[in-house]
Chimera marker file (.cmm) of the C-alpha trace (Angstrom):
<marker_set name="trace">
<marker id="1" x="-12.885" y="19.924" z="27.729" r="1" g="1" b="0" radius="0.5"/>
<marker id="2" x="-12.352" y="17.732" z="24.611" r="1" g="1" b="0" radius="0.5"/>
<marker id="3" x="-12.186" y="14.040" z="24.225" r="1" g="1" b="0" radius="0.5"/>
<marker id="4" x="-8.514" y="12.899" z="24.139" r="1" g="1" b="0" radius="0.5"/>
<marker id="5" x="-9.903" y="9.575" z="22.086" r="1" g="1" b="0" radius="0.5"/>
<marker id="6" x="-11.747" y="12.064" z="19.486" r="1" g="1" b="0" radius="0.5"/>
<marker id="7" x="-8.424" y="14.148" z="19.099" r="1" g="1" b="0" radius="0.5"/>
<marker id="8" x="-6.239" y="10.987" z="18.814" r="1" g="1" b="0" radius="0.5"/>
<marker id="9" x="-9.167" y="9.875" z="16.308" r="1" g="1" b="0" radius="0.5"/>
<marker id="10" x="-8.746" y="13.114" z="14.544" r="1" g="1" b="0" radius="0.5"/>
<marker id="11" x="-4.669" y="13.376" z="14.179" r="1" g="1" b="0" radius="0.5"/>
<marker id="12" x="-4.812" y="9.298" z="13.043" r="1" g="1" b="0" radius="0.5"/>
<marker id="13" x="-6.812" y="10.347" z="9.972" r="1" g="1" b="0" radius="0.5"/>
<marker id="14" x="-5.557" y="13.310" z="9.138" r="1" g="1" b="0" radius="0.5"/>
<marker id="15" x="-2.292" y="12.160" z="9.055" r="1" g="1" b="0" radius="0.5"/>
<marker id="16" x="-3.063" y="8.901" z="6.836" r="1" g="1" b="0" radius="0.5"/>
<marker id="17" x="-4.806" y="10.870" z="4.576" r="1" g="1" b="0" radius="0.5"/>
<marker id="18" x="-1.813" y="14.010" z="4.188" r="1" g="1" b="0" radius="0.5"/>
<marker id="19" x="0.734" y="10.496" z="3.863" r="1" g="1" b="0" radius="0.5"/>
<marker id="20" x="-1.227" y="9.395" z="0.910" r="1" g="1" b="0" radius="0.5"/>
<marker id="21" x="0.114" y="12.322" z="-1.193" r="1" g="1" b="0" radius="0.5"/>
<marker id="22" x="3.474" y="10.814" z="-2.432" r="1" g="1" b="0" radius="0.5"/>
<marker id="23" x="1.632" y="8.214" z="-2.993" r="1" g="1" b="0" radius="0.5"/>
<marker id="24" x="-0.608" y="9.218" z="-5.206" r="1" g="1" b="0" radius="0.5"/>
<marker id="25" x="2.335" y="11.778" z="-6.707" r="1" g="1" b="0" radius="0.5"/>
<marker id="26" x="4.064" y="8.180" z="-7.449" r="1" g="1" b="0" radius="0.5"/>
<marker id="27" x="1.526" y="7.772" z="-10.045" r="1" g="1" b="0" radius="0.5"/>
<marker id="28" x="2.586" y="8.475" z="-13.747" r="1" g="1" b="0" radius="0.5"/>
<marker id="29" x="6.119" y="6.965" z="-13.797" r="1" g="1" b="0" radius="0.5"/>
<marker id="30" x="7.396" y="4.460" z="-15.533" r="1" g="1" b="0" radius="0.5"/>
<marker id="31" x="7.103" y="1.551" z="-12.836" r="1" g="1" b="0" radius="0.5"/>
<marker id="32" x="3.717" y="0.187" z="-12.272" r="1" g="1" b="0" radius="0.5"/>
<marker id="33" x="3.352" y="1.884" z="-8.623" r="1" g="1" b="0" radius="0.5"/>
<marker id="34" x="0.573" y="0.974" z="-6.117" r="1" g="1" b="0" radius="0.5"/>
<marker id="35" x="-1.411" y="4.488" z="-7.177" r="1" g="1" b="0" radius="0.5"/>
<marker id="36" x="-1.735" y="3.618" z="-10.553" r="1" g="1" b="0" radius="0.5"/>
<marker id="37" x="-4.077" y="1.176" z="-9.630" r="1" g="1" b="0" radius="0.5"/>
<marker id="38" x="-7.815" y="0.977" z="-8.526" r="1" g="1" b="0" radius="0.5"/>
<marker id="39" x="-9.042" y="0.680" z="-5.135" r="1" g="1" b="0" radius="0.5"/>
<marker id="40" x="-7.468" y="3.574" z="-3.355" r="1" g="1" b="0" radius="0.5"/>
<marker id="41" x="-10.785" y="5.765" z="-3.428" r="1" g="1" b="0" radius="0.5"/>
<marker id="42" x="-12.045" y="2.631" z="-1.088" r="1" g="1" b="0" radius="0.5"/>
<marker id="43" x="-9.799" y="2.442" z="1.701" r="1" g="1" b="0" radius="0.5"/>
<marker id="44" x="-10.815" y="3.849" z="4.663" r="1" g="1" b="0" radius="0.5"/>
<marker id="45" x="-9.012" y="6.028" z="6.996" r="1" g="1" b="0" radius="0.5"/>
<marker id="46" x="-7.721" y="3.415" z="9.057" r="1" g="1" b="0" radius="0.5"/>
<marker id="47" x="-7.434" y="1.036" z="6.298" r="1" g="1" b="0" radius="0.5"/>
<marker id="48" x="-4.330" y="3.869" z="4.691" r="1" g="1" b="0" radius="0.5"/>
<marker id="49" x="-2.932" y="4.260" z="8.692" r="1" g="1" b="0" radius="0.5"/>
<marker id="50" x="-2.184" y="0.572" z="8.720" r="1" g="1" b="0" radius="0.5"/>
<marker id="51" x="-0.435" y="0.883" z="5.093" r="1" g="1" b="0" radius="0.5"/>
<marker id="52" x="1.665" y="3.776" z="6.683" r="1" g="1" b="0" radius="0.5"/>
<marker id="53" x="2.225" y="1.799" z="10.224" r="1" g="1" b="0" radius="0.5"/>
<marker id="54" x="4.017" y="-0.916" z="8.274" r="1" g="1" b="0" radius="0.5"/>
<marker id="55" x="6.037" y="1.627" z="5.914" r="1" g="1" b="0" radius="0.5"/>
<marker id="56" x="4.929" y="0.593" z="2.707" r="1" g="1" b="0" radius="0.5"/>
<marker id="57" x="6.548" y="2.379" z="-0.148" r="1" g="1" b="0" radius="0.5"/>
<marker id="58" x="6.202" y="1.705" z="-4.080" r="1" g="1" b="0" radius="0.5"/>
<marker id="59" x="9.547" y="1.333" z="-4.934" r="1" g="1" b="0" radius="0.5"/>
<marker id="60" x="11.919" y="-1.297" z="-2.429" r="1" g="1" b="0" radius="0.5"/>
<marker id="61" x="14.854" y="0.509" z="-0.964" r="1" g="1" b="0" radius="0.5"/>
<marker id="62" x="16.504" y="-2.947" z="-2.247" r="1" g="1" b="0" radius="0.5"/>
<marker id="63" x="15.358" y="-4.927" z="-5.008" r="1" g="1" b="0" radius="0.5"/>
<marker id="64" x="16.006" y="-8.276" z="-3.271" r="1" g="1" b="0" radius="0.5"/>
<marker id="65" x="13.130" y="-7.542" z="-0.833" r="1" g="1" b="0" radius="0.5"/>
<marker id="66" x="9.863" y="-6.635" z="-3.116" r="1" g="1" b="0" radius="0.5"/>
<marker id="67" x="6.365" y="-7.428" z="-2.761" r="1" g="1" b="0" radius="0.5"/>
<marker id="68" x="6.453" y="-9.397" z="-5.615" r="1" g="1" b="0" radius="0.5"/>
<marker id="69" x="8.890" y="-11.722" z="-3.911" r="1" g="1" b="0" radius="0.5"/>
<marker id="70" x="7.102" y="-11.728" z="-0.597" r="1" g="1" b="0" radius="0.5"/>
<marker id="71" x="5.255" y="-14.625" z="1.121" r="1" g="1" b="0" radius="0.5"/>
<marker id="72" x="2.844" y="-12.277" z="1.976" r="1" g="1" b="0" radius="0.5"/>
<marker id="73" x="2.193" y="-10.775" z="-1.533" r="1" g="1" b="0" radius="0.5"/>
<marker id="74" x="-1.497" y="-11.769" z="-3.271" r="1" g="1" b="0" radius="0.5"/>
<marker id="75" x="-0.710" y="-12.302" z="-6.988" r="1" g="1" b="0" radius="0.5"/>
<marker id="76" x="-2.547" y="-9.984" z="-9.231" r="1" g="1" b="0" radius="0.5"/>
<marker id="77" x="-5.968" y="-11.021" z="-10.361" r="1" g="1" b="0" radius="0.5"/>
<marker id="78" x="-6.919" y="-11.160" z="-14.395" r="1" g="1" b="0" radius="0.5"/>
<marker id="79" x="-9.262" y="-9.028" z="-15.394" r="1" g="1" b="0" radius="0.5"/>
<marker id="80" x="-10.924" y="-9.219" z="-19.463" r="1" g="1" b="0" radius="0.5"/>
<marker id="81" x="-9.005" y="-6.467" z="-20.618" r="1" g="1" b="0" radius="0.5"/>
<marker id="82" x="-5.385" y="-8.257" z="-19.547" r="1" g="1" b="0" radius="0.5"/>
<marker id="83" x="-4.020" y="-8.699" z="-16.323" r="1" g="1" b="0" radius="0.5"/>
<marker id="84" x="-3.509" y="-6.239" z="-13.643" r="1" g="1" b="0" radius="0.5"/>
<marker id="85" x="-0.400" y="-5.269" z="-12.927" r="1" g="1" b="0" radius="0.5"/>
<marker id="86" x="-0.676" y="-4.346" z="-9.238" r="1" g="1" b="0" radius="0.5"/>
<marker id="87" x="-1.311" y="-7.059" z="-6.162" r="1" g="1" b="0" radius="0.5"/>
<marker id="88" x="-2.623" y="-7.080" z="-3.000" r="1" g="1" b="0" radius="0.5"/>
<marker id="89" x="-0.694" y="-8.144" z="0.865" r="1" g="1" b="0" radius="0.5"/>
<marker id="90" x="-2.676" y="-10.377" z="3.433" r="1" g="1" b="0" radius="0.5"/>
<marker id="91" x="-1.518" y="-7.276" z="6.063" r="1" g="1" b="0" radius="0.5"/>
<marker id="92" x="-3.551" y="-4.662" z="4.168" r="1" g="1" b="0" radius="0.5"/>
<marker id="93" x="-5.984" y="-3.648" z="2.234" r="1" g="1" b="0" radius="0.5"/>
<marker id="94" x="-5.658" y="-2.020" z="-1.174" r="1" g="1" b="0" radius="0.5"/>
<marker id="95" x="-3.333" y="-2.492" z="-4.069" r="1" g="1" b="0" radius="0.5"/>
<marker id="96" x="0.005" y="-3.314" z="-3.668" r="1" g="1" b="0" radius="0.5"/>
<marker id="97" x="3.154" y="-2.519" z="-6.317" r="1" g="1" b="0" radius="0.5"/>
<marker id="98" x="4.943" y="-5.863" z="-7.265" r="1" g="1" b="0" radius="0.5"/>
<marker id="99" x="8.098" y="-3.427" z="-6.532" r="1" g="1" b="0" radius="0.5"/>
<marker id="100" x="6.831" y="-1.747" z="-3.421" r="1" g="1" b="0" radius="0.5"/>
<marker id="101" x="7.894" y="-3.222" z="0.203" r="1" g="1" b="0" radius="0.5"/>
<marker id="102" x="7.143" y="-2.119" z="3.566" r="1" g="1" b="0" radius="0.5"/>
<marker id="103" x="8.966" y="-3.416" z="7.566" r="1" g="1" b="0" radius="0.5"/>
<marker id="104" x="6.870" y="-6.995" z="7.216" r="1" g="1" b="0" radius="0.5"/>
<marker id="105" x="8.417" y="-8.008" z="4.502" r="1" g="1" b="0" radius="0.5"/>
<marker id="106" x="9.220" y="-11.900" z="4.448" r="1" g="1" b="0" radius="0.5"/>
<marker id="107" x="11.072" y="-14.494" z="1.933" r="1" g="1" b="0" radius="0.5"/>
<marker id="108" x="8.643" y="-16.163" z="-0.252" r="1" g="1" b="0" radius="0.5"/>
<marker id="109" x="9.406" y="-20.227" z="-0.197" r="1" g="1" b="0" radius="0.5"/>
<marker id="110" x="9.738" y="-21.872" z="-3.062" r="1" g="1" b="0" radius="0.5"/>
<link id1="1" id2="2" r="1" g="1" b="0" radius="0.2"/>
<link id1="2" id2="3" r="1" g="1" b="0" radius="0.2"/>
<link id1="3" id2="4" r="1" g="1" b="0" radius="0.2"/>
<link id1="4" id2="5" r="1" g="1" b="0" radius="0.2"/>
<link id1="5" id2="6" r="1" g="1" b="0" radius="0.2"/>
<link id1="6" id2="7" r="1" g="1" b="0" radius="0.2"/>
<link id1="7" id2="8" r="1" g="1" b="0" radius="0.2"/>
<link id1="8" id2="9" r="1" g="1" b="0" radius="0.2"/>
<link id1="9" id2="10" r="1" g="1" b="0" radius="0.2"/>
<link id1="10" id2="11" r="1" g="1" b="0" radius="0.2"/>
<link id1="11" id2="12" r="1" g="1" b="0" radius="0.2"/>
<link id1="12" id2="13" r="1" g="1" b="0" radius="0.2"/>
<link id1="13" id2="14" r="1" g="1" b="0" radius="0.2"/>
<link id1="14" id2="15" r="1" g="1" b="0" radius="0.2"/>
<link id1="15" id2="16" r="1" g="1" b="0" radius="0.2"/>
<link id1="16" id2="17" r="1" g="1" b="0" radius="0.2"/>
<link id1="17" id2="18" r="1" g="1" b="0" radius="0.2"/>
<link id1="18" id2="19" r="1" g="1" b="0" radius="0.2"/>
<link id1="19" id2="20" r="1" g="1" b="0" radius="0.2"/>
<link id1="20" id2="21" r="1" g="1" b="0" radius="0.2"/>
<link id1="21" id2="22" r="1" g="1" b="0" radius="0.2"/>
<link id1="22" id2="23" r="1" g="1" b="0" radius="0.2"/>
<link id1="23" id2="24" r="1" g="1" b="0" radius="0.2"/>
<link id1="24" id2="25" r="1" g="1" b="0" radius="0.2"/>
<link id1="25" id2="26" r="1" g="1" b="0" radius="0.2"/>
<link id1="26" id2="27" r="1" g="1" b="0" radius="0.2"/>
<link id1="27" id2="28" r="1" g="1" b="0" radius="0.2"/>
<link id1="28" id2="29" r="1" g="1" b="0" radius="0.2"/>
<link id1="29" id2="30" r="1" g="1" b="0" radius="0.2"/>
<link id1="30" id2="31" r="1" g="1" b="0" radius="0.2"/>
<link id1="31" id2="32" r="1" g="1" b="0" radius="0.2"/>
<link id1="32" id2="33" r="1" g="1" b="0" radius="0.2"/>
<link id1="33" id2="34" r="1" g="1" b="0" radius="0.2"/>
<link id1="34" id2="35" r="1" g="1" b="0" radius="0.2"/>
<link id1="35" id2="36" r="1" g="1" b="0" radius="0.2"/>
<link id1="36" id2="37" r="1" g="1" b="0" radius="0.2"/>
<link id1="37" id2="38" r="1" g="1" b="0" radius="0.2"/>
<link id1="38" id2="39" r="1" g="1" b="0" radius="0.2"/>
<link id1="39" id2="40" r="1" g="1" b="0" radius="0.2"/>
<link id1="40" id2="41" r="1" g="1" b="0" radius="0.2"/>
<link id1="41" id2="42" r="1" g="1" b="0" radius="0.2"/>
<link id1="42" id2="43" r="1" g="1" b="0" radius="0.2"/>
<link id1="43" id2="44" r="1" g="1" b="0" radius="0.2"/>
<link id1="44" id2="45" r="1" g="1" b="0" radius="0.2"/>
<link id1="45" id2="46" r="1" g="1" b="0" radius="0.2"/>
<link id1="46" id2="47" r="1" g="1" b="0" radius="0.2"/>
<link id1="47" id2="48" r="1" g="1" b="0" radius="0.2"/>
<link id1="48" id2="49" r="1" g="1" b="0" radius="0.2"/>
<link id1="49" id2="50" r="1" g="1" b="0" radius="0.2"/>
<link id1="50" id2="51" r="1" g="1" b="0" radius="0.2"/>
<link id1="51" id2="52" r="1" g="1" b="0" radius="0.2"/>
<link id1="52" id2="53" r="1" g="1" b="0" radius="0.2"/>
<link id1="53" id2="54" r="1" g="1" b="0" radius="0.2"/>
<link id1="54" id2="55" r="1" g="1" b="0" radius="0.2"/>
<link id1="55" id2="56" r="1" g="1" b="0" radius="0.2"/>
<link id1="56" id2="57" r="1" g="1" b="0" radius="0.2"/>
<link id1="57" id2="58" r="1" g="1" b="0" radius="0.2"/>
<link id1="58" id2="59" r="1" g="1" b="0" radius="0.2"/>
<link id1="59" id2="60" r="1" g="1" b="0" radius="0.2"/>
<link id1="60" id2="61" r="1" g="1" b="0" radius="0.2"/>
<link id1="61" id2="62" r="1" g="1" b="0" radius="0.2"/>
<link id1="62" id2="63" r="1" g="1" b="0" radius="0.2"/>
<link id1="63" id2="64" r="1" g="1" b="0" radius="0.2"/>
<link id1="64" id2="65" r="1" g="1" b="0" radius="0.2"/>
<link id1="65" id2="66" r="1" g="1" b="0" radius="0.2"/>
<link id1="66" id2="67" r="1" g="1" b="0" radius="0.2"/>
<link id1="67" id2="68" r="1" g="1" b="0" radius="0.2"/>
<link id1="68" id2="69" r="1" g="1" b="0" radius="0.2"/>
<link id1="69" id2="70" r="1" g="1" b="0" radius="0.2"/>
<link id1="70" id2="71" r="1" g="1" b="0" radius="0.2"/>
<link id1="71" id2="72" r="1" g="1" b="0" radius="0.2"/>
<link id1="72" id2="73" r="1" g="1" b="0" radius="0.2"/>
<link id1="73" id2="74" r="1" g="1" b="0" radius="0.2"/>
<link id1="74" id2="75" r="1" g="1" b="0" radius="0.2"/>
<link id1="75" id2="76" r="1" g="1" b="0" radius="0.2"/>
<link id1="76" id2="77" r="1" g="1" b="0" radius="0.2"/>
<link id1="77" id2="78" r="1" g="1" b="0" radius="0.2"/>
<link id1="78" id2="79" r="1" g="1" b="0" radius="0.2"/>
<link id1="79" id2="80" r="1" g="1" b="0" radius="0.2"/>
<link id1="80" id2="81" r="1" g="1" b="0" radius="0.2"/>
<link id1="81" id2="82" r="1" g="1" b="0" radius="0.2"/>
<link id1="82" id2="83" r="1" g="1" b="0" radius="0.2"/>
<link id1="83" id2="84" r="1" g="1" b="0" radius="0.2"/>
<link id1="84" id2="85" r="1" g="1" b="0" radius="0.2"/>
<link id1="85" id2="86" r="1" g="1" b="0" radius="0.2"/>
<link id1="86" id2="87" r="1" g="1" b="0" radius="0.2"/>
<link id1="87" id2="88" r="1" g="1" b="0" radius="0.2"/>
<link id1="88" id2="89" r="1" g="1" b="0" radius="0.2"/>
<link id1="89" id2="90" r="1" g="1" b="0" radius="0.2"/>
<link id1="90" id2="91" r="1" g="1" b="0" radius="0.2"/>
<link id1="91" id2="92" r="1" g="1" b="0" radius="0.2"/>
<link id1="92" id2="93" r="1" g="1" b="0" radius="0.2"/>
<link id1="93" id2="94" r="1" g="1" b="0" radius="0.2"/>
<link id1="94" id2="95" r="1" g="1" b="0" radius="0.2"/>
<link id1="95" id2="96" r="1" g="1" b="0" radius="0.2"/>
<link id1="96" id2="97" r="1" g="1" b="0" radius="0.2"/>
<link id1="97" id2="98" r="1" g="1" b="0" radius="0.2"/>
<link id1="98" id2="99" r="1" g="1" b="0" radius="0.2"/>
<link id1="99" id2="100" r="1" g="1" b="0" radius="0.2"/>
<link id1="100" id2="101" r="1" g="1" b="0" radius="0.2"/>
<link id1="101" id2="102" r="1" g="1" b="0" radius="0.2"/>
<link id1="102" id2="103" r="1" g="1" b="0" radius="0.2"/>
<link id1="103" id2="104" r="1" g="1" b="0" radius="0.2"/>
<link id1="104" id2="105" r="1" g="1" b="0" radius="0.2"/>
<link id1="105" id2="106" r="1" g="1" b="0" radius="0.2"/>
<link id1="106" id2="107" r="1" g="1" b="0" radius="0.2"/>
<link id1="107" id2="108" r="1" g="1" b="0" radius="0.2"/>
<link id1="108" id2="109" r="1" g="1" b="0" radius="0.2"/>
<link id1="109" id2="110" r="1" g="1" b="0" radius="0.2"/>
</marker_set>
């Protein structure tokens, strides 16, 4: 008889890596997107399920609520070659499109 847990284990992973395709097919357009950056190749299984739990997408359905505009949004970092376009959240790990969004998104205060 198999393990429900191992199954459930199973189907959690498989699925967060099969929703990192448009992701990754993001990559190339003219937008900075999330998979243009480093630090997917990282992220763990569980790490990408949380990403996909909280819907984050590269490009906001509406522009008023992005990433970049988000309390929750980790300014890029410089690196010596110029800065880096993409971010990070304080929900997940991995790099984060100033124009993405996902369901936590909350007002920055200015």
């Amino acid at each position: 008889m198999s393990d429900p847990v191992s199954r459930r284990r199973f189907l959690v992973s498989a699925s967060a890596v099969l929703g990192l395709g448009p992701v990754l097919a993001a990559c190339g357009g003219g937008d900075v997107t999330a998979a243009s950056c480093n630090g997917y190749d990282a992220l763990t299984p569980a790490d990408l399920q949380t990403r996909e739990a909280l819907g984050y997408v590269d490009a906001a359905p509406n522009p008023a609520s992005r990433c970049d505009n988000c309390r929750l949004f980790n300014q890029p970092e410089m690196e010596p070659e110029g800065r880096n376009p993409c971010g990070g959240c304080q929900l997940f790990q991995g790099p984060v499109s100033p124009g993405g969004w996902c369901r936590s998104w909350s007002a920055a205060t200015a």
